[in-house]
C-alpha positions in Angstrom: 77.3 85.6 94.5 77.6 82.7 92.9 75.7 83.2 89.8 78.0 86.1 89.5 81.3 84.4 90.0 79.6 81.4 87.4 78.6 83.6 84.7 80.7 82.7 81.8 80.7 83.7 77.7 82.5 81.8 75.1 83.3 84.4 72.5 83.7 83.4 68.7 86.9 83.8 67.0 87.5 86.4 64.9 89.9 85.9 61.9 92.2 88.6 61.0 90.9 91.1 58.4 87.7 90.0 58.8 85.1 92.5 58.4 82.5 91.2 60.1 82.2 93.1 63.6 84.4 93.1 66.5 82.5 90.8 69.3 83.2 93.4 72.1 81.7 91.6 74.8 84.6 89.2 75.2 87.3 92.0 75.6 85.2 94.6 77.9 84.2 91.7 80.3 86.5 91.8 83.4 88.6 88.1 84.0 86.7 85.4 86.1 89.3 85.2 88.4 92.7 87.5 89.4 94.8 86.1 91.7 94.4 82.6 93.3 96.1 81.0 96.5 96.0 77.4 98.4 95.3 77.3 101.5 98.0 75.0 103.9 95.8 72.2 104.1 94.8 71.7 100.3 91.0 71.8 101.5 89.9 75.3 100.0 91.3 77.9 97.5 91.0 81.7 97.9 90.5 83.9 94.8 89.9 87.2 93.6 87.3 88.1 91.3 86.7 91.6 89.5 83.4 92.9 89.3 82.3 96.4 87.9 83.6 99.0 90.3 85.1 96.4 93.1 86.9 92.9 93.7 85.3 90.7 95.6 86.9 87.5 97.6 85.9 84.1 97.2 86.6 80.7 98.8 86.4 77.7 96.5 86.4 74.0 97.6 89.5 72.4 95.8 88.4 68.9 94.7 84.9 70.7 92.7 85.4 74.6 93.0 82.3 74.7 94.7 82.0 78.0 96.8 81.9 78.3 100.7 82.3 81.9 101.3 82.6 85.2 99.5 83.0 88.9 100.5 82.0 91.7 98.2 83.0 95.3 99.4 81.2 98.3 98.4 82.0 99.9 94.7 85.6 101.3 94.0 86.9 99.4 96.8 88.8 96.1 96.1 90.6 92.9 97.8 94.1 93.0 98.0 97.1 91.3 99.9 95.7 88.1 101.2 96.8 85.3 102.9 95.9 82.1 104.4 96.6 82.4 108.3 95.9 78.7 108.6 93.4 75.8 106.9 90.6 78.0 107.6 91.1 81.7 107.4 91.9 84.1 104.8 93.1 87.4 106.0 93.4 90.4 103.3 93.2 94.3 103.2 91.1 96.5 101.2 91.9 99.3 98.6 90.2 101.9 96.9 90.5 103.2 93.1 88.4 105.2 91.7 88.5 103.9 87.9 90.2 100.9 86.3 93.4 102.8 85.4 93.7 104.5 88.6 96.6 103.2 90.9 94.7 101.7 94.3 95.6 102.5 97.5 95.4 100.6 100.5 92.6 101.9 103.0 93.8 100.5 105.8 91.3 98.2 106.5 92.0 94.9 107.9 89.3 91.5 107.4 88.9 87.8 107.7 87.0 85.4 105.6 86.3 81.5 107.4 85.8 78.8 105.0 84.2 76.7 107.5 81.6 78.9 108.3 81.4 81.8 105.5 81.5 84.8 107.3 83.6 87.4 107.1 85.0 89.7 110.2 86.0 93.2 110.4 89.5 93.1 112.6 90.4 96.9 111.4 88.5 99.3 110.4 86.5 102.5 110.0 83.8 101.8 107.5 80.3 100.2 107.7 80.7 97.4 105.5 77.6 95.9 106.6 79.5 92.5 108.4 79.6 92.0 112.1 82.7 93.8 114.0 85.4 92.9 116.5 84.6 93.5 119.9 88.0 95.6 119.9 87.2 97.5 117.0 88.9 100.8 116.3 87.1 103.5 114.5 90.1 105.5 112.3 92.5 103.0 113.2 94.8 101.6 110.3 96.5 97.7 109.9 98.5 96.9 106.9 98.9 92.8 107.1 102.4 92.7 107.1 102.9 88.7 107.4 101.4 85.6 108.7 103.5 84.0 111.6 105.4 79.9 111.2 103.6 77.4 113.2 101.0 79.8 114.7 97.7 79.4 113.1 95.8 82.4 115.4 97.9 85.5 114.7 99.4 87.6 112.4 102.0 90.6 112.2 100.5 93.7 111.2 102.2 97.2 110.7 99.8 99.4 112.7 98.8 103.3 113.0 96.0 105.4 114.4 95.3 106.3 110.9 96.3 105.3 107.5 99.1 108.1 106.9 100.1 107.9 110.2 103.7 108.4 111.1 105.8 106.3 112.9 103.3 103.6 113.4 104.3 100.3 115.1 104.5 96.5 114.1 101.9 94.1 116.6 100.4 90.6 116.6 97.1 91.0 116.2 95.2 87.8 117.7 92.1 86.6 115.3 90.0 85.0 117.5 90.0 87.9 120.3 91.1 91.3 118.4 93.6 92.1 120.8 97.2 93.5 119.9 100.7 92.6 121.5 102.9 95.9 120.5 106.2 94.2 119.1 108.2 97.2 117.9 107.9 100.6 117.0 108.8 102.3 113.6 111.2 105.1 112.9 109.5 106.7 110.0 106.0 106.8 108.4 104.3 104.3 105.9 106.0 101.0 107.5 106.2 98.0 105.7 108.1 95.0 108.2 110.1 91.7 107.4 109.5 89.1 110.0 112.4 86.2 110.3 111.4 82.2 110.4 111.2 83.0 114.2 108.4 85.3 114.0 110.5 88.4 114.9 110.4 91.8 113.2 114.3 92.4 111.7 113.5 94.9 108.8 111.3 98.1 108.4 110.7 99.9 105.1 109.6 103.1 104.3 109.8 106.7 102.9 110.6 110.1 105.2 109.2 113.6 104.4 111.5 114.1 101.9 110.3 111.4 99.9 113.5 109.2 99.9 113.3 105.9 100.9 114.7 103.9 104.3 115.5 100.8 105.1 116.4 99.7 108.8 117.6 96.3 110.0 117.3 95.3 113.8 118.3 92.1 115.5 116.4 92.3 119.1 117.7 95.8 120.0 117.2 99.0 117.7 117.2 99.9 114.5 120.3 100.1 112.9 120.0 102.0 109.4 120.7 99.9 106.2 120.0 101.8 103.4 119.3 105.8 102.8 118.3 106.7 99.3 119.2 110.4 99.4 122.4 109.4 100.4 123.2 105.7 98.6 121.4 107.1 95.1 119.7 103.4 95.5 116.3 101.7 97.2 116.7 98.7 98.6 113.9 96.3 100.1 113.9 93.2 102.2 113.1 89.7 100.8 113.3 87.7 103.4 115.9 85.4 105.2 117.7 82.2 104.1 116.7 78.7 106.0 119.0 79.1 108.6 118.5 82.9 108.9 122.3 83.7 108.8 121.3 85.9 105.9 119.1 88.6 104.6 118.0 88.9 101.1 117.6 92.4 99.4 116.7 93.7 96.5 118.7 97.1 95.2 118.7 99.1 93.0 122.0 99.8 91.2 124.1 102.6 89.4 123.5 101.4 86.1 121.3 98.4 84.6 118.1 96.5 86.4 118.0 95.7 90.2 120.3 92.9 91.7 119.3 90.2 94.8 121.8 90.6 96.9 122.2 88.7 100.4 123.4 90.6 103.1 125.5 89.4 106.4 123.9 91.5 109.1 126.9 90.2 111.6 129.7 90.9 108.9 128.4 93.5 107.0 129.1 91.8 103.9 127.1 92.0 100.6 127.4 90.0 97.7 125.1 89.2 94.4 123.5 86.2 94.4 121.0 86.9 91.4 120.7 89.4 87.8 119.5 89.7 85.1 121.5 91.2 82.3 118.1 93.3 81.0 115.3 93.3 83.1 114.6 93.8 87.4 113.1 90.5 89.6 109.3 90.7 89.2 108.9 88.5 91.5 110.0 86.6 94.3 110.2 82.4 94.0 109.8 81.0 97.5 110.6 77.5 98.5 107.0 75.4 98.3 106.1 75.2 102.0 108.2 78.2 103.4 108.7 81.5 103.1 112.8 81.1 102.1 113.7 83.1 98.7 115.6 80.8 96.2 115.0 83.0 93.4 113.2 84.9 91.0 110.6 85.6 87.6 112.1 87.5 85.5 110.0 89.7 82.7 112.1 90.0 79.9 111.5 89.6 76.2 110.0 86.2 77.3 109.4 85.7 81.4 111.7 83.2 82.7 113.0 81.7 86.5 116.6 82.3 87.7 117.5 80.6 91.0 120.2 81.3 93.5 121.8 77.9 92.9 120.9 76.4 89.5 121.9 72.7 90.5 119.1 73.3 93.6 115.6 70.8 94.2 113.6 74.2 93.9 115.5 74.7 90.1 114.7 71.3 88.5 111.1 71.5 90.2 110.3 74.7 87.6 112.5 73.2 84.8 109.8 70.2 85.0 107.0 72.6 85.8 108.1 74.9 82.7 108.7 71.7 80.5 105.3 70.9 81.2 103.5 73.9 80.2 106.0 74.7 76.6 105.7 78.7 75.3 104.2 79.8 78.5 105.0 81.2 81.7 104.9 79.3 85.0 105.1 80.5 88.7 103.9 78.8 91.8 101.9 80.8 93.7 101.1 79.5 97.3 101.7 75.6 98.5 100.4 73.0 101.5 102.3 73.9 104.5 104.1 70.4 103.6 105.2 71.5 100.4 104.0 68.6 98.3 101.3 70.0 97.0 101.5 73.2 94.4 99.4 76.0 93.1 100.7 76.9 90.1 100.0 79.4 87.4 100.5 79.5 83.7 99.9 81.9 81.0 101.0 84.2 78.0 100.8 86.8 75.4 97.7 84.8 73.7 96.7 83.0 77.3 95.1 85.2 80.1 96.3 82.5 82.7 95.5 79.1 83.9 95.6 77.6 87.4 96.4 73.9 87.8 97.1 72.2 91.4 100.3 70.4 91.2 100.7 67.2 93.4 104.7 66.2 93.8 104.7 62.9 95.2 101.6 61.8 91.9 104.0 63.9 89.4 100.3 64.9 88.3 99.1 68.7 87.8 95.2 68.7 87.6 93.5 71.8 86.2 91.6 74.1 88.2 90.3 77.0 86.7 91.0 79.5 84.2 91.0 83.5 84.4 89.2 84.1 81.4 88.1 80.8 79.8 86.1 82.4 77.1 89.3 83.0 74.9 90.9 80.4 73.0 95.0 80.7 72.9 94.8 79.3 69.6 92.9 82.0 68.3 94.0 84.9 70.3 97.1 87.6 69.0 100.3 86.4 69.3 103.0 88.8 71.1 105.9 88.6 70.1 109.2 91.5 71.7 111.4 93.8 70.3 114.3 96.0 70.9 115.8 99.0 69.5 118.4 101.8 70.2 116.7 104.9 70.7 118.2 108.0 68.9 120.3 109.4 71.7 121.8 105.5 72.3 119.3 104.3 74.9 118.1 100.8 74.8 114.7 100.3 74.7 112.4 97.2 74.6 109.1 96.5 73.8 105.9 94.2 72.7 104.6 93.7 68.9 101.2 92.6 68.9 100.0 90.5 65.8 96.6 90.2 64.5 96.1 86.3 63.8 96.8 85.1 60.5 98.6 87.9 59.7 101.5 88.2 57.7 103.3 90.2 60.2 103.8 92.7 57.2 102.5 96.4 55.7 100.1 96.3 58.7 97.9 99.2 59.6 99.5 99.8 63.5 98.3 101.4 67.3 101.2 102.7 68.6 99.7 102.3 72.1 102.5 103.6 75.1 101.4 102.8 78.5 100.2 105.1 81.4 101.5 105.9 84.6 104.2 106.6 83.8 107.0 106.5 85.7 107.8 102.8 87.1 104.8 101.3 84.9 105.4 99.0 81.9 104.5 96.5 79.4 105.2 92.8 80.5 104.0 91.1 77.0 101.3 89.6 78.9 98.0 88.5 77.7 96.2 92.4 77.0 92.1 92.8 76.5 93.0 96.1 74.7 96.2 94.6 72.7 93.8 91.8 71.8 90.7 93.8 70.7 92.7 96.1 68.8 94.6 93.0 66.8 91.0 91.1 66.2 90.2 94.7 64.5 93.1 94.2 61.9 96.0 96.0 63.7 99.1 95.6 64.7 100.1 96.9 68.1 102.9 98.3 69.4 104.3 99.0 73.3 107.7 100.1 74.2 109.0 100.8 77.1 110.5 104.2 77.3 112.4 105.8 79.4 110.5 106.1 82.7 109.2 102.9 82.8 109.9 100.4 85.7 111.4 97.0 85.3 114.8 97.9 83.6 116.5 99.6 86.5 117.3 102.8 88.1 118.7 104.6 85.7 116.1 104.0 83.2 114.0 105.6 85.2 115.5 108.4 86.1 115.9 109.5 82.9 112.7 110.4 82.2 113.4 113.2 84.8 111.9 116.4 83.2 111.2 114.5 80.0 107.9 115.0 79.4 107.0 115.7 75.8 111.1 115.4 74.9 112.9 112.2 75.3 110.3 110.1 76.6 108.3 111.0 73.1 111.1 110.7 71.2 111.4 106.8 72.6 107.8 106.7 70.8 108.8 108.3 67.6 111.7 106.0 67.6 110.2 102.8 68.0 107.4 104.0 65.0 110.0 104.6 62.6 111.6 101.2 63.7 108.1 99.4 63.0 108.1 101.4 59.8 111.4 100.5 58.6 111.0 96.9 60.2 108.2 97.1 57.5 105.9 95.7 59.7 103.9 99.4 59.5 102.0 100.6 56.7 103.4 104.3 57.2 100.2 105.6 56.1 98.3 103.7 58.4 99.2 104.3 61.9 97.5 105.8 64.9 98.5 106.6 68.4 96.1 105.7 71.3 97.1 105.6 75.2 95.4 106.1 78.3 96.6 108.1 81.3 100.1 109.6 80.2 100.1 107.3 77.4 97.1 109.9 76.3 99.1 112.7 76.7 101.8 111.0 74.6 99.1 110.5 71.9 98.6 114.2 71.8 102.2 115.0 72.2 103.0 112.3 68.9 100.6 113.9 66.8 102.1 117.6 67.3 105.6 117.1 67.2 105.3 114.5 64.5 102.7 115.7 61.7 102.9 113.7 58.7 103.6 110.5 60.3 100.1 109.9 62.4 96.7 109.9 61.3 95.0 110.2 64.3 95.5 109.8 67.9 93.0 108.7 70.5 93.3 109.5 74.5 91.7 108.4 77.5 91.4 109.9 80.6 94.1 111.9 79.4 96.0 114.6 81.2 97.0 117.0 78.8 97.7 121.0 80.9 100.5 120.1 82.5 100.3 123.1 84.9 97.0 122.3 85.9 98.3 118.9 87.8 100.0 121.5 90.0 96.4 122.5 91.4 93.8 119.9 90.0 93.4 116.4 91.3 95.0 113.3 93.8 98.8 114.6 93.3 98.5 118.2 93.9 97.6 119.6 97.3 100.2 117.9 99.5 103.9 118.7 100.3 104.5 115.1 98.7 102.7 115.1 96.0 104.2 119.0 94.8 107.6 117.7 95.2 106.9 114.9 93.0 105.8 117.2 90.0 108.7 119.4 90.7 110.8 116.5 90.7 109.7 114.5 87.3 108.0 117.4 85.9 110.0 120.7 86.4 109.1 124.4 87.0 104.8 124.6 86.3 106.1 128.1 84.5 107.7 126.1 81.6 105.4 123.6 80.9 103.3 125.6 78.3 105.8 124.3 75.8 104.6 120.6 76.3 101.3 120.6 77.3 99.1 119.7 74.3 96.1 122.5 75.4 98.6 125.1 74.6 100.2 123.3 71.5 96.9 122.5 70.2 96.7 124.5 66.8 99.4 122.1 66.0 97.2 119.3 65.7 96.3 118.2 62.0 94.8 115.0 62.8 91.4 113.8 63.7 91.5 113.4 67.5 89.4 111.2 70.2 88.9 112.0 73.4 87.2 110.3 76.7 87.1 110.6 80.1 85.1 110.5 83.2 83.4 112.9 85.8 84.5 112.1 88.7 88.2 111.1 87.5 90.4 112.7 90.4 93.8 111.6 88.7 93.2 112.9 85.3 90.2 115.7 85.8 87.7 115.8 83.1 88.8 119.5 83.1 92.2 118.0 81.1 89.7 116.7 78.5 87.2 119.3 77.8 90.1 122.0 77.8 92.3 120.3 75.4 88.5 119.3 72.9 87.9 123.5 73.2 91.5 124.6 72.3 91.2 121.6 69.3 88.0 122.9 68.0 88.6 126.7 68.0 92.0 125.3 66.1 89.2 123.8 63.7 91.0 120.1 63.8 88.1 117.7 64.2 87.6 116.3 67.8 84.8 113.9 69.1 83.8 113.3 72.9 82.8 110.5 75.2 82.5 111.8 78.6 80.6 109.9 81.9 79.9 111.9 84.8 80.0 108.6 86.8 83.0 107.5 85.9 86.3 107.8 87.3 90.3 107.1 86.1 89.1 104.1 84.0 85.7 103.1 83.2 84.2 100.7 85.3 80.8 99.6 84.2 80.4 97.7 81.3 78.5 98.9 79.2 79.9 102.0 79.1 83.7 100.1 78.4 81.4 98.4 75.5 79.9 102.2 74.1 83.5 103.2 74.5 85.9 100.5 72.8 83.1 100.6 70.1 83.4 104.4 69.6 87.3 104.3 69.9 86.9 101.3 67.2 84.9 103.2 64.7 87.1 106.1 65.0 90.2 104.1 64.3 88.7 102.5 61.4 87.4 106.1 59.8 91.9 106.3 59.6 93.0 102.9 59.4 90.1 101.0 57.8 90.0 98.2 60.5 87.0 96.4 61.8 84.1 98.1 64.0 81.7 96.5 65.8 77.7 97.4 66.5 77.1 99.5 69.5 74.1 100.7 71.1 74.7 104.0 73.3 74.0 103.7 76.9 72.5 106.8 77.2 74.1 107.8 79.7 77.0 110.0 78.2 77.3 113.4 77.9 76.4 115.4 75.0 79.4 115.5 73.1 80.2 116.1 69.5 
């Protein structure tokens, strides 16, 4: 484990319109390190690291980073959700995806790491992960760590079912050292998530009915008293947690029009009021007070990521002022403290800096550096990001992130339009991107806008993506083209449209509704027969996942007209397909239909399939044959960079 958590590469820069190869290996390796928390003493840091097909969980030594425990689950299965319970013990969940682009789910698996000793424990679960169970092990049982407890280092709260879609589960404390359970409340509808107060009791559940709207419910030591109905409010709203004194709950809600507000809420009164909003963009994140679990405010992902507080003139305000002062052109967020509060982990990055980790000590005024997520990249030779925003044609405001190959001009560039998957409640944050990056070291220009659908700019942006498949939501990609074009940052003869996911499906959909203006268009794991996702792969087959098409896509019967299998004569472009076997969000079947329909069209089509692989390739070397194929067929249109690559051998026969 720890030769692979130590293995490093330094990458060598790569000017812009160079045309010496793209070094691949520095953009298909995974980050060193994903998420990273202090432990309440100070002694030991817990991190996540990515591997090919899983991430693993290690404990570090603070003062040398030297390792004193690690947990690797099996492949597609991945740490999420941790937490230190006290000095010693980490407590996380696991989820499965089966590809890098597909969405993980949480298993319902519940474990321990100790730093002292090194082993991990099994306190939930049904799998045989090869590690040494609790006595009171439950096979098919499901926990869902919910929240560690104030001043009780042995237990936590967990939201608990007999199985992982069980309904109307119940919240318990779940004891570490024995595996035993103390029932604390029950739930009123499936897929609980609960709020505990400073006290340790349970005062908010969260969660979605059969009809797929969501519910909030408040109680106070008697029963659940409903808060919030979305089929009835038109809203979601979620708990935060509760000020010092716990007079008041903090929410976050949706509203009519424009991004999400934090609102606090008098559960004795009734009364509401806004204590934080942005003008653009929704809370990303939740700032707690260093050494409690009290929101003061929020990070914000806007055209640059900034901090907002509840009270601007507060401690917790001038500590991230100094913090952000610190660390100039880059965003900062403190991600876990001592249980004291004077000592902070704190993380930094950017657009051209994958993220840094420095612990922060109060009373020294000092930050020392810890570790960095992908140290092999330089910030001062990366792509700089830079945002953008536009008025689509209809009126609605859109937003966006320009990537910049290094040295650029910024001007008469050959451009990716690249839109993002999902894609409903997905979007681009302007963060440091492996793909934005390779692409700009190959000479282009990138371009992501948010369109309508994506997350992060409020309800009603969202929603109207509602049966917009194909229409509005590719006009918001047409749009922000012909802005780059007339911007003239675009060469208009030399741009390309690439996505994975939906954003594939966009690429096809861009090149048939708007010949003349692409000259290729590249998908991966791509769902392009928009009936089939009625009776192919994860969605289809449940009540849930049928209403959900029928809700954002429409009537299967009418989707002919936008699915790029049936429009596929219309094509004119050179087109690039990839996907993998055993993807069960976008089936191969998407691919391979959509590369027949191109070729008896006669438009020329090449393949690179992996039966292996799933929504996202995981293993390496096939994300090094791939980015070098998508390369070289990018270049044959836009006469960017390519770099050398030597086929695995292990993909299919394709032309």
């Amino acid at each position: 484990m720890r030769g692979f958590w130590l293995a490093a590469f330094v990458a060598v820069g790569m000017g812009w319109g160079n045309a010496a190869a793209v070094d691949l290996d520095a953009y298909v390796r995974t980050d060193k390190f994903e998420d990273v928390i202090l432990s309440p003493g100070g002694d030991y840091l817990a991190a996540t690291v990515p591997g090919d097909g899983f991430t693993a969980l290690i404990i570090l030594r603070t003062d040398d980073n030297t390792p004193v425990g690690s947990l690797r689950p099996p492949r597609n299965s991945h740490v999420f959700n941790m937490h230190w319970v006290n000095n010693d013990q980490v407590v996380f969940g696991l989820a499965q995806k089966f590809g890098t682009r597909d969405a993980p789910w949480a298993t319902g698996e519940l474990l321990s790491l100790d730093a002292r000793t090194g082993r991990p424990e099994v306190l939930v679960g049904y799998r045989n992960l090869g590690l040494r169970l609790r006595p009171r092990y439950h096979s098919g049982a499901a926990a869902f760590l919910s929240d560690t407890l104030p001043d009780n280092d042995g237990e936590v709260v967990i939201a608990m079912g007999g199985s992982r879609l069980d309904a109307n589960g119940y919240a318990a404390r779940l004891d570490l050292a024995t595996g035993k359970r103390q029932t604390l409340v029950r739930a009123p509808l499936p897929a609980s998530a609960y709020t505990i107060d400073g006290k340790g009791e349970v005062r908010f559940v969260y969660g979605t009915a059969a009809d797929n709207g969501s519910r909030l419910y408040h109680r106070n030591g008697g029963d659940w008293a409903l808060v919030n109905d979305e089929t009835r409010s038109g809203r979601i709203e979620a708990a935060l947690g509760f000020s010092a004194d716990g007079q008041l709950a903090y929410l976050q809600s949706e509203q009519a029009s424009g991004p999400d507000a934090i609102i606090s809420w008098n559960p004795a009164t009734q009364e509401r009021k806004v204590v934080l909003r942005d003008e653009v963009v929704d809370p990303a994140r939740v700032i707690r007070r260093p050494g409690s679990r009290v929101p003061v405010g929020a990070l914000f992902l806007g055209d640059r990521p900034r901090t907002r507080f509840f009270d601007e003139t507060s401690a917790d305000a001038r500590l991230y002022r100094s913090l952000e002062a610190a660390f100039p052109g880059r965003a900062v967020f403190i991600t876990s403290s001592t249980r004291d509060g004077r000592r902070l982990l704190v993380e930094t990055w950017s657009g051209a800096n994958p993220g840094e980790f420095y612990l922060y000590d109060l009373d020294r005024n000092q930050a020392r550096f810890l570790m960095a997520r992908s140290e092999w990249f330089d910030p001062e030779k990366t792509a700089s990001v830079r945002p953008f925003q536009l008025k689509a044609r209809d009126g609605q405001d859109l937003h966006g992130f320009l990537t910049l190959p290094k040295g650029s001009s910024g001007r008469d560039l050959p451009l990716v339009v690249l839109p993002h998957g999902g894609p409903i409640g997905e979007f681009d944050d302007g963060a440091f991107n492996h793909e934005t990056q390779l692409l700009a070291a190959a000479g282009y220009a990138v371009l992501q806008v948010n369109f309508r659908g994506s997350g992060n700019y409020g309800r009603a942006h969202a929603r109207a993506a509602v049966r917009q498949w194909g229409r509005r939501m590719q006009d918001d990609v047409t749009d922000a083209t012909r802005w780059a074009i007339a911007e003239g940052i675009a060469n208009k003869d030399r741009i390309c449209l690439y996505g994975a996911s939906y954003g594939a499906y966009a690429a096809m959909m861009g090149a048939i509704r708007e010949p003349g203006l692409y000259r290729c268009a590249a998908g991966y794991v791509g769902v392009y027969d928009l009936p089939l996702m009625y009776t192919r792969g994860d969605v289809a087959g449940s009540d849930s996942g049928t209403a959900y098409l029928q809700q954002w896509l429409g009537d299967p019967s009418t989707l002919g007209e936008v699915s790029p299998v049936a429009l596929a004569d219309r094509i004119k472009v050179p087109v690039f397909l990839a996907a993998g076997g055993e993807d069960a969000r976008a089936p191969i079947a998407h691919s391979k239909r959509l590369q027949a329909a191109l070729e008896r069209a006669g438009t020329p089509v090449e393949a690179l399939y992996f039966r292996t692989e799933g929504h996202g390739f995981y293993t390496q070397a096939h994300r090094r044959e791939y980015y070098g194929r998508l390369l070289a067929f990018l270049s044959r249109s836009l006469g960017g960079a390519t770099p050398q690559v030597q086929a695995t051998g292990d993909a299919e026969k394709a032309p």
